[in-house]
C-alpha positions in Angstrom: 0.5 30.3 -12.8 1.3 31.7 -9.0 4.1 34.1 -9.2 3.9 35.1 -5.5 1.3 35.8 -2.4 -0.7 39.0 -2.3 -1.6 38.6 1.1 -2.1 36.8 4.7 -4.4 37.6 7.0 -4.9 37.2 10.6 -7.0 37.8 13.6 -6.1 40.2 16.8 -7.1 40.8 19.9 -5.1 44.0 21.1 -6.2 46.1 18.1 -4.7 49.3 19.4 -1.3 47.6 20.8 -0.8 46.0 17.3 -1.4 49.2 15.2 1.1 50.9 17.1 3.3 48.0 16.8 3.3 47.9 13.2 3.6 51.5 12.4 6.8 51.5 14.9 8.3 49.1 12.6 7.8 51.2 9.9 4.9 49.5 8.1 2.2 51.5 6.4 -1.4 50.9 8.2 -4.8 51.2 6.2 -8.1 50.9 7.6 -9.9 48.8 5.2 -13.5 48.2 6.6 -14.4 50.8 8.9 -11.9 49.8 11.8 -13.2 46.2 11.3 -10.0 45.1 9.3 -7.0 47.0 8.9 -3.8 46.1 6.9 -0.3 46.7 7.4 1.7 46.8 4.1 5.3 46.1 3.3 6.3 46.5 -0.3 3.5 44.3 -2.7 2.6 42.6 0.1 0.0 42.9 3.3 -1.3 41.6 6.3 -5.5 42.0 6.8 -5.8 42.3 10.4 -9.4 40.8 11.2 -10.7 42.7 14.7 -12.7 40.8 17.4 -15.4 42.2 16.3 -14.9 40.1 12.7 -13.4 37.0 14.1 -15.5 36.3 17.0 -18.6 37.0 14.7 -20.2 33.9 13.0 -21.0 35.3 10.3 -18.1 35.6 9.2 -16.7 32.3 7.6 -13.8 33.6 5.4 -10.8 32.5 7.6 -9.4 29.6 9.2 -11.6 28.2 11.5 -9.3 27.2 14.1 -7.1 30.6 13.7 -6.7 32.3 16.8 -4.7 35.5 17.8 -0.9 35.2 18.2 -1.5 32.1 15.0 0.8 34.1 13.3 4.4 33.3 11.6 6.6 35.7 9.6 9.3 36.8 8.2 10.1 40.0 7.1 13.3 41.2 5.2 15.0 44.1 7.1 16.4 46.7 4.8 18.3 48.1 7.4 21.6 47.1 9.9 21.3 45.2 12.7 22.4 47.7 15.1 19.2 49.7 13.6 17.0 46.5 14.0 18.1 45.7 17.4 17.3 50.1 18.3 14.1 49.4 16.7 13.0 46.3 18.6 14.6 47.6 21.9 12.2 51.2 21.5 9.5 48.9 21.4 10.6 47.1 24.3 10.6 43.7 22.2 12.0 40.8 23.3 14.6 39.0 21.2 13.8 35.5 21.4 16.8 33.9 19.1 19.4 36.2 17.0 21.0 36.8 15.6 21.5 33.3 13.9 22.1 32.3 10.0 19.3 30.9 8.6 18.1 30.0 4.9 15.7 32.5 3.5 13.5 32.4 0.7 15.1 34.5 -1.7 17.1 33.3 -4.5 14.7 29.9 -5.0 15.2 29.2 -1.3 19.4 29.3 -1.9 20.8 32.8 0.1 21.0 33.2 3.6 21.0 35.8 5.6 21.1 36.7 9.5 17.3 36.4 11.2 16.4 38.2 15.0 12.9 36.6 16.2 10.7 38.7 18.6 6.9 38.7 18.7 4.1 41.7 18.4 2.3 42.5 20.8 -0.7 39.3 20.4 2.0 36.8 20.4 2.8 36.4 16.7 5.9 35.0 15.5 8.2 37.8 13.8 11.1 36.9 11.9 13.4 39.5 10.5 16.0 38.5 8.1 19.1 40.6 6.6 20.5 39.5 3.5 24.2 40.4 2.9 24.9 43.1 -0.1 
């Protein structure tokens, strides 16, 4: 029986860029493997972040073969207000690329909405963050 997902993971190319992204937004950032995968965490959940030096290798088989940096799509719930989100984003001189807008989120069996701002990290991924109302 599935009761949720553990992880994703993903490759990057602007290793140092990225870390620094994440850790801005107030993830927490392991080094896994020796600086060959690191993972930023939020809550249960993480993101392995597969260096070139992984995903460029061919020996290493365990991902998608046609994943590529910036392949990347998520969405993160913000704690936080907007004004806070929008700060956030702005420090890191992120572009807002839609949002805020209503949109239906997963919580709730797919039923609540909340109010999403997309931006991207710094190799390209798509970032969602989405408030829920109290």
């Amino acid at each position: 029986m599935i009761t949720g997902f553990d992880h994703v993971a993903i490759p990057m190319a602007a290793v140092d860029d990225m870390l620094a992204f994440y850790k801005a937004m107030g993830f927490k950032i392991s080094d896994d493997y020796g600086g060959r995968v690191y993972s930023v965490h939020c809550g249960n959940n993480k993101i392995n972040l597969h260096t070139p030096q992984i995903w460029q290798s061919d020996k290493f088989t365990l991902r998608g073969h046609s994943a590529q940096p910036g392949c990347g799509d998520f969405c993160f719930v913000w704690a936080g207000s907007e004004d806070l989100l929008h700060n956030t984003l702005a420090k890191l001189d992120a572009v807002i690329e839609e949002g805020p807008v209503e949109r239906l989120g997963g919580r709730n069996g797919g039923q609540d909405t909340g109010i999403s701002v997309y931006t991207r990290d710094p190799d390209d991924n798509l970032l969602e963050f989405i408030i829920y109302p109290d």
